[in-house]
Structures are given as structure tokens and as C-alpha cells.
N, C-alpha and C positions, 0 to 999 in steps of 0.2 A: 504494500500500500504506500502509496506517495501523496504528499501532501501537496494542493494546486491553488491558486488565485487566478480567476480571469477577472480583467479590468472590463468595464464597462462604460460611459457615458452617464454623467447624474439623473438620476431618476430612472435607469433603467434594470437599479439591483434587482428587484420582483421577480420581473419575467427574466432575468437570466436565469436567476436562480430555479423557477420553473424549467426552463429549456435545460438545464445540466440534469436538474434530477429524469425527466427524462431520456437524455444521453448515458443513464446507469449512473452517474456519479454518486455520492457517496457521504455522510455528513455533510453537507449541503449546507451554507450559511453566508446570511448578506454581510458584508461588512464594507466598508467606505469606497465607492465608488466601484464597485467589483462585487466577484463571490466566494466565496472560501469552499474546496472541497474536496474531493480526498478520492483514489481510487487507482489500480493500476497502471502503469506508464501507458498502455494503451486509451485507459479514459482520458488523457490529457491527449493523445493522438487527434483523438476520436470530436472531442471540443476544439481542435483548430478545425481540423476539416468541417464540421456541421454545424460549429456554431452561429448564428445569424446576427448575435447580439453581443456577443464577446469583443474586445479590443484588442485584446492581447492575451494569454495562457502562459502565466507563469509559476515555473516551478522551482519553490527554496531549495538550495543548496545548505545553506546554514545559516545561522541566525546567533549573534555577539553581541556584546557590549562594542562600543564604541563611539565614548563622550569625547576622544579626542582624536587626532588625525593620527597619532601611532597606533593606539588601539583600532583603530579602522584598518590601518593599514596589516598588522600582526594577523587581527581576523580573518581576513581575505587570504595571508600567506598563509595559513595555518591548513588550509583544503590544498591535496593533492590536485595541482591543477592538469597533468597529468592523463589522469582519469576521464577529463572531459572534452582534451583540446592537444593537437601535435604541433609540433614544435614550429612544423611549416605553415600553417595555418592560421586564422585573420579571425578578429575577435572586437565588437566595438562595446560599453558599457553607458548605459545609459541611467542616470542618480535625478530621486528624487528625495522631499523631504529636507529634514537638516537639525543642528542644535543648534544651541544658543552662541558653540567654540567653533562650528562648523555648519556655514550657512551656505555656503556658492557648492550650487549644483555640479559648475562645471570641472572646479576642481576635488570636488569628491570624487567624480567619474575617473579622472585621472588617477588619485591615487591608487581605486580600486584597479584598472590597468598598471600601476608601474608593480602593486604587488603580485600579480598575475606574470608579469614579462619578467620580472626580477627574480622570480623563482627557476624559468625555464634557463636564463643566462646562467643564475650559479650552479644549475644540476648538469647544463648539456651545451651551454656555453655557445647560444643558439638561441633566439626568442621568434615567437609569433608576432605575425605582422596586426595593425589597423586596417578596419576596412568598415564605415561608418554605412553603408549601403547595401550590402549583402556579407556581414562576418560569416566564418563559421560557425559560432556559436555570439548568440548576442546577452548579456549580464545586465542584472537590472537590478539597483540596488535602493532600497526605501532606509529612508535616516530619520528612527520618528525615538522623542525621550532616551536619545543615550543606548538606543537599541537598533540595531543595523540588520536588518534580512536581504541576503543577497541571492537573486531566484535566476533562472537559466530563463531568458524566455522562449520558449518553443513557437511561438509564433513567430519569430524573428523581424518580419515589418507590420502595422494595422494588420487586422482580420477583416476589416471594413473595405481593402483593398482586394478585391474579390479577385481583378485581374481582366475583365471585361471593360472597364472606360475608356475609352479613347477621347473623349471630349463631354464637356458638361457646359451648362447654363452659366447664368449669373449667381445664380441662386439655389446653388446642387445640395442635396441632401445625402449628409453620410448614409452607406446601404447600412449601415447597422440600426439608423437612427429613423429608416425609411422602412426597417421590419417591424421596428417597436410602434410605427404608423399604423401597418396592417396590422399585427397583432391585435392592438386596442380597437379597431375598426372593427374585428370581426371577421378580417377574410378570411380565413382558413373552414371557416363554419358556413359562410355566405358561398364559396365555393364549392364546398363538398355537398350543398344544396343544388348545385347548378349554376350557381348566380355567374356574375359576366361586372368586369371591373373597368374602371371610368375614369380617367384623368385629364379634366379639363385644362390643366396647367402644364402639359408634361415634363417639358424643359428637354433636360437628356436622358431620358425615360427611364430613371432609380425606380421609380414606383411600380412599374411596369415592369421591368426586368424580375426583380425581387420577389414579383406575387407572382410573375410566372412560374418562379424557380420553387417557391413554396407549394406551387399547386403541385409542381410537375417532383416537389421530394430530390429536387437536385442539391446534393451539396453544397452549401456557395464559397467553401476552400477548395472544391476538386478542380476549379482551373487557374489555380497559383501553383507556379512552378518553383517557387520560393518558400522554404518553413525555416523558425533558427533550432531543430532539431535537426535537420539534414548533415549538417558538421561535426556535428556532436559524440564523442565517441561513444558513449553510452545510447546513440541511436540500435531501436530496434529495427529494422530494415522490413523483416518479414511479417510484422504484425502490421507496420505502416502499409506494404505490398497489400497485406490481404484486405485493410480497410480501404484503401481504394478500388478495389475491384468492385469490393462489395460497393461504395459509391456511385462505380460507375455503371453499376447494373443497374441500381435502385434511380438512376437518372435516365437512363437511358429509356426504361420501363414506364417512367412518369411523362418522357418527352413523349415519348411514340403514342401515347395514350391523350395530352393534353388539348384541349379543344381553346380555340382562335377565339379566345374570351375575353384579350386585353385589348383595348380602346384609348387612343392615345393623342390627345390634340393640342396643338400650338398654334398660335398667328406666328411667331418666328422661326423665318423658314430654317435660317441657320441652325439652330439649336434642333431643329428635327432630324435635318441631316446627322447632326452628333448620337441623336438616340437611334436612328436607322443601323448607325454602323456602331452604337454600344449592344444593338440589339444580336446582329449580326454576331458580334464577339462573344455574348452570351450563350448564343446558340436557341434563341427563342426569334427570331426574325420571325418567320414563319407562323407565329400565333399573336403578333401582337399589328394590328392597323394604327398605322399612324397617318396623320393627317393634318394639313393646315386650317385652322379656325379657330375663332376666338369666342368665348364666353357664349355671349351673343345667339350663337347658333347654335347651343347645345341641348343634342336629343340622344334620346335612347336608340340607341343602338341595334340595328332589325336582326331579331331574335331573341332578344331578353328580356324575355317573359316570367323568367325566375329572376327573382328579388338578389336586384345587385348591388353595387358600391362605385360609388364618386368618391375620388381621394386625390387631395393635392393641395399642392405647398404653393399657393400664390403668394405677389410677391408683398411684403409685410407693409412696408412706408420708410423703415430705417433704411434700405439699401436698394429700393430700385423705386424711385417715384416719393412720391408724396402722398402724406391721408387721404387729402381731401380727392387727388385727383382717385385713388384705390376704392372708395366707396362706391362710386357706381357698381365696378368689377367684383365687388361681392355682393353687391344688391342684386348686380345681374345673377349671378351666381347660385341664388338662393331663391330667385322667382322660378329657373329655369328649372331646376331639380324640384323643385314643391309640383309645378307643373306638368313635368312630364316623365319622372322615374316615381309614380305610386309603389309606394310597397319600397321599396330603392333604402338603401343608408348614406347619408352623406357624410363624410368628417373629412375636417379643413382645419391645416397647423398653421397659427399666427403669432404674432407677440404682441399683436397691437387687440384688444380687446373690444376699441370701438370698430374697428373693422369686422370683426366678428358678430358683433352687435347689429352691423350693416346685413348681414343676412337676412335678416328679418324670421330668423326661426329658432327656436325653442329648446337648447342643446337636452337631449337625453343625458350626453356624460360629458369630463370634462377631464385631461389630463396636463398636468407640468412635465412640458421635456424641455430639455437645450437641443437648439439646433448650433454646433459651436460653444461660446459663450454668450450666445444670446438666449435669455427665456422665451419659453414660448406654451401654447396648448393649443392641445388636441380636442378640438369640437365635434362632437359625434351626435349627429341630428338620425331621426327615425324620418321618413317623407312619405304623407299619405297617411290613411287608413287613420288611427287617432292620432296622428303627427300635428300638429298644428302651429302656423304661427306663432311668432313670439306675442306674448299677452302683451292683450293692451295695457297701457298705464294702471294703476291701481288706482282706486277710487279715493280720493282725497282721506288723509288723516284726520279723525276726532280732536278735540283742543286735549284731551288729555294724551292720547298719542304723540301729538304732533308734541308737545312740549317734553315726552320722554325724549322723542329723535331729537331735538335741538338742543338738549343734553346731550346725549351720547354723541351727537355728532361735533359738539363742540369740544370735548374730553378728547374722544378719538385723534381730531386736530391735534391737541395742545401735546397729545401724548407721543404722536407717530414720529416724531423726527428721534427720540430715544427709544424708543421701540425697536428702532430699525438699526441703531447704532448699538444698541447691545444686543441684538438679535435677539430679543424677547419674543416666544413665541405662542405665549398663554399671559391672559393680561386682564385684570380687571377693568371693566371702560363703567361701571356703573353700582351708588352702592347708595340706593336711598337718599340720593341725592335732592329727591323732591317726596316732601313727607308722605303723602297722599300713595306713593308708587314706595313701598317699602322692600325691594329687592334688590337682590345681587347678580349682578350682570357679568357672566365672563368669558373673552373669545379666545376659542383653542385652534388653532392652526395645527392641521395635522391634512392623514390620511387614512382611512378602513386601515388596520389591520390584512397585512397579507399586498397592499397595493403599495406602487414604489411612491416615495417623496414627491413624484411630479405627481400624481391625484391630489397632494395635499389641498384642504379649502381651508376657509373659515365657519368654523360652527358657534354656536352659542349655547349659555349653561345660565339662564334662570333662573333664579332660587327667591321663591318669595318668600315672604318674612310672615309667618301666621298674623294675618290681619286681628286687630282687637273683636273683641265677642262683640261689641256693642257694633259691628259695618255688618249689615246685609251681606248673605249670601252672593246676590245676585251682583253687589257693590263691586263686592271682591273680584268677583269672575269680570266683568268686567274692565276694570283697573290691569287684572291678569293682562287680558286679551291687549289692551292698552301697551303694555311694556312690552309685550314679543311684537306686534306689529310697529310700533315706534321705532323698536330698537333692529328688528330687520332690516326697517326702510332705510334706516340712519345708516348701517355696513350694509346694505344691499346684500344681506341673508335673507334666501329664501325659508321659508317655516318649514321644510321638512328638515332643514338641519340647524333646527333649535330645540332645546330638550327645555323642561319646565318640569321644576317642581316646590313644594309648599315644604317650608323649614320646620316644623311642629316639635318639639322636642318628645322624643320619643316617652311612652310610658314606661318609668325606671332608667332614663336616662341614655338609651341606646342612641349611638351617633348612626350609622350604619347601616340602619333597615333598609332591607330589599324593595327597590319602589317599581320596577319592572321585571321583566326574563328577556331580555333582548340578544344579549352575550356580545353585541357592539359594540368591538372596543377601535378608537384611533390611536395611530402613534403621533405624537408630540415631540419636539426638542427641545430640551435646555442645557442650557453648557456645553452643547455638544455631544450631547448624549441622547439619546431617544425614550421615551417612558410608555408603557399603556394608559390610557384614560379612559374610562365608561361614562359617559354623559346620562346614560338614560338607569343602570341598571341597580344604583345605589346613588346613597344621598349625598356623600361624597365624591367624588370622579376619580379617586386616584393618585391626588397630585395635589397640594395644600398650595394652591398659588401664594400665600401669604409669605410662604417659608421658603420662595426661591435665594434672595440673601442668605439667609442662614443654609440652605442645601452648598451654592457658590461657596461661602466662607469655609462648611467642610470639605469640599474639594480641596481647596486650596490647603488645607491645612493637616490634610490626609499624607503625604507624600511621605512613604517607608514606614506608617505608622500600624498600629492594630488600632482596628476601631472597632465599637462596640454600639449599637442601635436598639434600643430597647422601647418597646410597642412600634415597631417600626409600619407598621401599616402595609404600603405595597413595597417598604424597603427601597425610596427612591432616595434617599440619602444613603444609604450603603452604595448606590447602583454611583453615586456623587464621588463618595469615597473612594471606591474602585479606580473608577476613572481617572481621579486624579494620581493615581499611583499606591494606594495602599497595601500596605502589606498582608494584610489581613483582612476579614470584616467577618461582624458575627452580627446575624440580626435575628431580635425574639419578638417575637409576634403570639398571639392566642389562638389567634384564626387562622385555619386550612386553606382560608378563600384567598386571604390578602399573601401568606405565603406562596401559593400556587401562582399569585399576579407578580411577588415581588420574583420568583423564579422568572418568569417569562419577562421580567425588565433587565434581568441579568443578560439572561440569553440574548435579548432583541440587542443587546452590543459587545455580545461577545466575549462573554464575563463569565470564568465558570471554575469551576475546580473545588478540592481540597478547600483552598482558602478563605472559602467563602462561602460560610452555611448560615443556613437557614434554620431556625430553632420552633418548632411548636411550644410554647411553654407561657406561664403566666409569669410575667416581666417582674415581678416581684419575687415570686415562689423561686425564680430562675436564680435572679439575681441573691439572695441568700446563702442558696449550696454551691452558687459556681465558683471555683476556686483561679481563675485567668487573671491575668492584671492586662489589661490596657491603658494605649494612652492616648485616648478622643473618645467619649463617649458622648452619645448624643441623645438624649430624651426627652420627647416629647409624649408624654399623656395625656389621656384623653379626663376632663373636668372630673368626669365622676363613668362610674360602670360597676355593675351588677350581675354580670354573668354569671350563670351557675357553674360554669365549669371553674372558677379562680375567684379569689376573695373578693369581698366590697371595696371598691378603691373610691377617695373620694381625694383631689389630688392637693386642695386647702388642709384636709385633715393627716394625711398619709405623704406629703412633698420629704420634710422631714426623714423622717423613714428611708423611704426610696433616694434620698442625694447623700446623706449617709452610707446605706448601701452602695452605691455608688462609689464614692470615696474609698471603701476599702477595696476596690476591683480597680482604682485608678493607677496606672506607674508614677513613678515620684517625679517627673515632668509632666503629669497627664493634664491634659483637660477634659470638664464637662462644658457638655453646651446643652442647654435645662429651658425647655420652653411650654409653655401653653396657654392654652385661648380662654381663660377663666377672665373676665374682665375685674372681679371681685378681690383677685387673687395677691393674696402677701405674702411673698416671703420671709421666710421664721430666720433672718440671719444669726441672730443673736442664740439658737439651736442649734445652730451649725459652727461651733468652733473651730472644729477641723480644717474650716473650706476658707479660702477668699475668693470674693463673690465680687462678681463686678456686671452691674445693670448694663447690656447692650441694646435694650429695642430698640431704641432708635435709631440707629446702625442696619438694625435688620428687617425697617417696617420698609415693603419695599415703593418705588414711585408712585405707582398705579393706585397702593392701595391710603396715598398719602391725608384722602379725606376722609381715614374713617382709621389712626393711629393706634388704637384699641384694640385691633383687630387680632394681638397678642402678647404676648410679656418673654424677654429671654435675657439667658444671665448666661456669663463665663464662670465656672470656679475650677479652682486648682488650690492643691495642697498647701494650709495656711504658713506661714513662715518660709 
């Protein structure tokens, strides 16, 4: 078994990660622009040749310390270079990443080459040559925290680089970034139905090519005559032999059988010519009609009668034209498909939003991808049948709506420009800011579970404040209906992704009761790290927006340490800890539910092992017989709780107790970080002689939540004297 990363494009971890587990691969996991996973030298074969969405297929060779340029250098000497590369033979190294001692790409690359050639000089007095275009073997080395993984790449140039282009547009779309098009569109499903594929925009026909080659089951590496395994002396020759065979039967089968379903149009003749002869090169000429005409004249295709697909990259406003002139061109665009592909799907990638908006239709879904480094999405309209129009305007807001939006929308304002500069991406925009509207407003930028970072939207989290017994029913409901439509209109969220619910203090004091069965959960980011959140399925979400500071500050202050979490909820401050480098992390929890969610926060970035358990146990009862000393402990309890499984906690009467306890589990440098949302709550300093204590809330109430300071209380202490 061999360990492998393919690199991908942002936002398209998901479906790689789909596509490998398919290809057999093995442990299978997204991680930062790529996918981690595991299997035979052949499955790594097998992912250059077929992967459609991969960038690159790289395999570690080893993995060192290396916080400085001789430790980089010793680590790279230290592999028999030998084993993967002859003496006469050409090698380039490609560095990404960096430290703080060691930041220029260009010369990390370098020294990972002179430890490489330095070796063959003093064994055989003789070195391998440079060759930045076609090496023998190409090396690829990532420099992230003092840690160096240096991986052979087997792909040797892009995987995007099929081998077919001879000339392209203005405006070409990588083919890796033109499958994750179709993918999300559906063709694969729309084809195996029959359907028949439509590119009004074609340019040099990426689109076209690609779905031919996914209908027809062609390899899209079987016509690269370039891999950086090919040099490699650790190439297996005979397994790569048989996996092309087998490719090229399984193409050959899909060609001969493929029916003339691709449909390809331009007004510029130039660029048709370039798809005519990338078509040619592809080996799909033959099924694909291309033709000059523009928008304008776009009809269904005579024979497609099965439910097809319109798909294409027109051009955005940043690089060919102008807004204003490009709005006719999707106006046109979206009258002609409403009109004459019934039944039809359409999806159109832009970055410009109001150009999308210029359709005049109604997106069913909606995806974030790069095309380059520009953002952009994927609009996927239904046409026909209950397709309709984009709605009209919404019918004027009520005065008490209308004054929640002019709230929210003013916050939102005042807040966006730091928002976006500390890449905050769960934010309080609303908190009883208008007496009458007693609730807490909060927007989670994510995506489902399971969908990459480019689906991410914006949702909303509701929580109204139990109205007093003396407001009508009908008042409240009301007022309700008031704040979600207000606050919709205000961030232009639609209501099926706003969640709502009523704050009631539970009977015996439960935070936590179940208020749906949805099991919808989005991923989130903070710090750079990713979390679960359930909007709808408890009263909580997951994630104490309140306590992103104090999660930051233990990151930060995690680095080598043991830390210790106790009632840790979904363990998103262990998942903090982690991340920032700790050494340890131990987090206790009561509940099966929130540890099974704090597991699945580990895993969603990669966090796993020995080091880092997970404890069923009542945080007090735990804290008594545990015998560990740490040095960061972080607690946060909850005001009061009655569960039958673990004692009465009340956390006024019981703090004492428990930060004591604490104390004796501390290292003699430790700290605690001790917080919670009791507005009532004192601490017993003067009980605590052991501890010095030092009031931070304010330090850790965070921007968003600045009009409403209460919102918790948190201390530092460490060992008195």
C-alpha cells in the first residue's frame, strides 16, 4: 500500500474525492486543495490515466522536519536517490509552501536539487542532468510548520493537459474544471437517458470534447504521451502496459458505440476552426457538429427529443467586453432555452452574478468554482415543465419587517469590511436590537455536508427569544414571520435556507433538546479549519459563535502543549487546539451525540490518532479520578444541568469545585481558560487561593457580538505564586 495526494483546483475536493473512491482507491480523504489516499502503485497509475479532475498525482517519498535550510537539505540527502533516478538522467523539483526561516519557493527547489545531485557526485562522481519540461522523474516538495513532505509526482506535467488542444479561445476553460461543469450539470445521467448536449458559447470546444469523452468512457490521460513515472526507476512497466490496453479497449468500445449528440456553436469563425481540429485531435470529430451562430438563433437540435443540456462558459464582463454590453447575451440566452428546449437543463458559469440574474430564470442549484483565480458559479436552471421564471419582485415589506431589514442591513454594512478581512465566516448580524423583535440572528456561510467549498451559501439561524406570556399568540407569530422575511430580504436569503427556532428554557434546565430529525448538517470555516453545524436539528448549531476569540486565542496558544476540554460539546476547540499544533488533546463530553459530531470535526480536517481522544464521561466525575496533568485546559459549562446519567451541576454553586479540580490536573506553567454564559455569575476568587485569576471578557467578546457584551464571562488562571 502506498500513500497518494492528487491536487485538484478549489472547490473541486468533493467530487475528486468521489471519482478516486470509484477508481478503487482507498482511505479516501479531502484535504486542502487535493485528496488524500492510499492504495497500490497501480491505483496511483490508474488516477493519472482516468482521472478527469485531478491536477496532479502525487506520491511521498518521505516526510522530515525541516525548520531550517540544512535540515531540509540532510532530509532530502538522507533517501537513496539511487532507487528512483540514474545517474544519466534529468530531474526538475518543483516547492511549494514555506517557514517563517524559509520562505522563497525558488530557492527551496534548488536546494532540494543540489541534495539530490550532490549525492550522485560523491557516490559515482557523475550527476543527473535538469530538464524543467519533461524530467525523468519530477519532485515536489510542500514546506508547511517546520515539516517538509517530498512526493515523486507521477503525473509529471497538469493532468488537465489531456494532449488534444491545438488552439483555444479567449476564454478557455481548464478540461478539468470543464468536467466539474458537467458533473454538476448532470450529464452523465442526462446522457445515459438519451439526452443530446448544447453549447451555445463553444469557443475551442473543452465542453464538447470532454462530454464526448465521458459518454464514450475514454480515458482523458490515454492520449498523453508524457507521465513523471515513465523515468522513474521504481516504474512498473507491465501493470502500466496492461492498464492501457485495458483503456484503450474500454475507448475504443464507447467510440464505436457513441451517437452524434454534441452540438457546438460560435459567431467566431476563428475559434471554430481551433475546436474543429481540437476535435479532430481528440478523436470525437465525427460526433460532434459545429457550426457558426450566435445566441440569437439558438434551437434544439433535430432529434432531441430526450431531455438535454445547454452548457457554456460565456464571456463574464472582467475579460472580454463589458456588463452592460453582456446583458442582452444572456437575456438572449435564457428567453431562447425557456422557449424552445422544454424538458432541457440549462447551466451557465459566470463571476458576474448580475449577468446571471440577466437570464431571467430561476436557478434550481448553484455552485462556487475558480475558473483560474477568478471566482465564479455554476447556475443550473430546470427549462419547462415546472421551470419557471425568475419570480417577480416580492410584494413590499410590512413596517415591522421593513425596519428589521434596515437593521440588518445596516449592521451587515458597518460589519462587512472586517468580516472579510479576518475571514469571518459565521457572524452575528442581529440581537434584539429592536425591542418589539427579540431575537438572534446568525449567518453561517458554508456548504451541505458531503458538497465541495464552491456550493458554499449563506444561511440563517433564528432564535427567538420566548416572547413574555402577556403578547398574543398570534402577536408573536407574526413578529416571527417579521424577522425571517426582513432579514432574508436584507442578505437576499431565500427562506428555505433559514432555520427558526423559539429559545424556551428547557424544563430542568436542558440547553440541547432535539427540535427536528433533519441530520443536515453544513461545513463552516474558522481559523482555517472546517467544523459541522446543524441549523435545524438542535437548539444549538454546533458552534458557540460567541467563543470564536477564545477558540483563536487556544489555537494560538496550543503549540506543543497537552490540552485538556472538558464538557466540550462538538469539541470544536480541541479541533482549534489541534490545529494549531498541539501535542495532545483530550476532550470529555456526556453525550454520545456531540462526541460522535466532535469525531466527524476531527476527521473533516484530518485530525486523528492516539493523540487525540475522545472521552464519554461526566466532566466532573472524570475530572476527580483522572490522574494527567496538563497544560491548557479549557472549560466551558453549561449554567446548570440535571441529567440522570451524572450529578446536578449548577455552575454558581459547583465553579469552585470544578476550577479547583482543575488546578490539581494543571502543569506548573498551565493554564485554564474558564468560561460561561450565566449573566448572574461571580466568581468565588477569594475560594480559590491556589489560582491567579485574571478577568478577560472583554478581550474575548467578539465584534459582531459587541451590542449585547453579556453574552459571556471568561477568566485566565494559572498556578498562584
Amino acid at each position: 500500500m502506498r500513500r497518494f495526494f492528487a491536487t485538484c483546483p478549489k472547490g473541486l475536493e468533493y467530487l475528486l474525492r468521489d471519482e478516486l473512491v470509484a477508481l478503487g482507491a482507498e482511505a479516501v480523504r479531502e484535504g486542502l486543495a487535493g485528496v488524500h489516499f492510499q492504495g497500490p502503485l497501480e491505483t496511483g497509475y490508474r488516477a493519472c490515466l482516468w482521472s478527469r479532475l485531478a491536477s496532479r498525482v502525487l506520491m511521498p517519498l518521505a516526510e522530515f522536519g525541516a525548520a531550517t535550510e540544512d535540515a531540509l537539505y540532510d532530509g532530502v540527502a538522507a533517501i537513496d536517490w539511487s532507487e528512483h533516478l540514474a545517474v544519466d538522467a534529468t530531474l526538475a523539483v518543483d516547492a511549494h509552501g514555506g517557514t517563517d526561516a524559509l520562505r522563497h519557493t525558488r530557492y527551496l527547489a534548488q536546494r532540494v536539487k543540489d541534495a539530490v545531485v550532490d549525492q550522485f557526485r560523491d557516490r559515482e562522481g557523475a550527476r543527473p542532468g535538469v530538464d524543467t519540461r519533461e524530467p525523468s522523474i519530477r519532485l515536489n516538495l510542500l514546506l508547511r510548520k517546520d515539516r517538509a513532505t517530498l512526493s515523486l509526482d507521477l503525473s509529471g506535467t497538469p493532468l488537465h493537459r489531456r494532449g488534444y488542444r491545438v488552439g483555444q479561445g479567449e476564454a478557455p476553460l481548464k478540461e478539468n474544471l470543464a468536467c466539474a461543469l458537467l458533473l454538476r450539470a448532470g450529464w452523465p445521467a442526462i446522457f445515459a437517458a438519451g439526452g443530446a448536449l448544447v453549447d451555445p458559447m463553444c469557443g475551442s470546444g473543452t465542453l464538447l470534447i470532454e462530454a464526448a469523452w465521458m459518454a464514450a468512457d475514454a480515458a482523458p490521460g490515454l492520449r498523453r504521451s508524457y507521465f513523471g513515472f515513465l523515468g522513474w526507476r521504481g516504474h512498473d512497466a507491465e501493470t502500466w502496459a496492461r492498464l492501457k490496453t485495458e483503456a484503450e479497449t474500454r475507448a475504443h468500445a464507447g467510440l464505436s458505440a457513441l451517437p452524434a449528440v454534441f452540438f457546438g456553436y460560435d459567431q467566431d469563425a476563428r475559434v471554430l476552426e481551433e475546436a474543429k481540429r481540437n476535435a479532430q485531435q481528440a478523436g470525437v470529430a465525427g460526433f460532434v457538429h459545429l457550426a457558426r451562430r450566435d445566441v440569437a438563433h439558438l434551437e434544439r437540435p433535430e432529434g432531441g427529443d430526450a431531455p438535454g443540456l445547454i452548457i457554456c462558459n460565456p464571456p463574464y464582463g472582467e475579460r472580454i467586453g463589458q456588463h452592460e454590453a453582456l446583458v442582452p447575451v444572456y437575456r438572449t440566452l435564457g428567453a431562447h432555452a425557456l422557449a424552445g428546449f422544454d424538458g432541457w437543463r440549462l447551466a451557465v458559469i459566470t463571476s458576474d452574478d448580475g449577468l446571471a440574474h440577466a437570464i431571467g430564470l430561476r436557478a434550481d442549484k448553484r455552485y462556487v468554482l475558480f475558473n483560474g483565480a477568478l471566482e465564479c458559479r455554476l447556475f443550473v436552471f430546470g427549462l419547462g415543465g415546472e421551470a419557471a421564471p425568475r419570480a417577480q419582485p416580492d410584494k413590499p415589506l410590512g413596517p415591522g419587517a421593513e425596519a428589521v431589514a434596515n437593521r440588518v442591513t445596516k449592521t451587515a454594512r458597518h460589519l462587512r469590511k472586517r468580516l472579510e478581512r479576518e475571514a469571518v465566516h459565521c457572524w452575528r448580524v442581529y440581537d434584539a436590537d429592536l425591542p418589539e423583535y427579540a431575537a438572534a440572528i446568525d449567518v453561517y456561510v458554508g456548504q451541505p455536508e458531503g458538497q465541495p467549498a464552491t456550493a458554499a451559501q449563506a444561511y440563517l439561524h433564528v432564535q427567538e427569544y420566548a416572547p413574555p406570556r402577556e403578547i398574543p399568540e398570534a402577536v408573536a407569530r407574526t413578529r416571527l414571520a417579521d424577522l425571517v422575511r426582513g432579514a432574508g430580504r436584507a442578505l437576499d436569503i431565500p427562506r428555505e435556507r433559514i432555520a427558526t427556532k423559539t429559545r424556551y428554557r428547557a424544563k430542568g434546565g436542558s440547553q440541547y433538546g432535539r427540535h427536528d430529525a433533519r441530520g443536515e448538517f453544513l461545513v463552516v470555516e474558522e481559523g482555517g479549519l472546517k467544523f459541522l453545524v446543524n441549523l435545524h436539528d438542535y437548539l444549538d448549531t454546533g458552534l458557540f459563535l460567541d467563543h470564536r476569540p477564545v477558540r483563536l486565542r487556544i489555537q494560538a496558544e496550543a503549540r506543543g502543549r497537552s490540552v485538556l476540554n472538558l464538557f466540550c460539546y462538538t469539541a470544536s476547540a480541541s479541533v482549534h487546539a489541534a490545529g494549531g499544533g498541539a501535542a495532545a488533546t483530550t476532550s470529555v463530553d456526556l453525550s454520545a451525540t456531540y462526541l460522535d459530531w466532535a469525531a466527524r470535526n476531527f476527521a473533516l480536517n484530518g485530525i486523528g490518532g492516539p493523540s487525540h481522544r475522545l472521552l464519554q464521561a461526566d466532566s466532573m466525575q472524570w475530572l476527580a479520578h483522572d490522574r494527567g496533568h496538563y497544560d491548557l485546559v479549557f472549560v466551558d459549562p453549561p449554567t446548570f444541568s440535571n441529567s440522570k446519567r451524572a450529578d446536578d451541576f449548577d455552575v454558581q454553586r459547583d465553579h469552585v469545585r470544578l476550577l479547583e479540580l482543575c488546578r490539581q490536573r494543571l502543569a506548573p506553567d498551565g493554564l485554564i481558560v474558564f468560561s460561561n454564559n450565566n449573566r448572574r455569575f461571580r466568581l468565588d476568587a477569594e475560594a480559590l487561593p491556589g489560582l491567579a485569576i485574571r478577568d478577560i471578557t472583554a478581550a474575548t467578546i467578539p465584534f459582531d457580538f459587541a451590542r449585547n457584551p453579556r453574552i459571556h464571562q471568561c477568566f485566565e488562571l494559572r498556578h498562584a505564586g
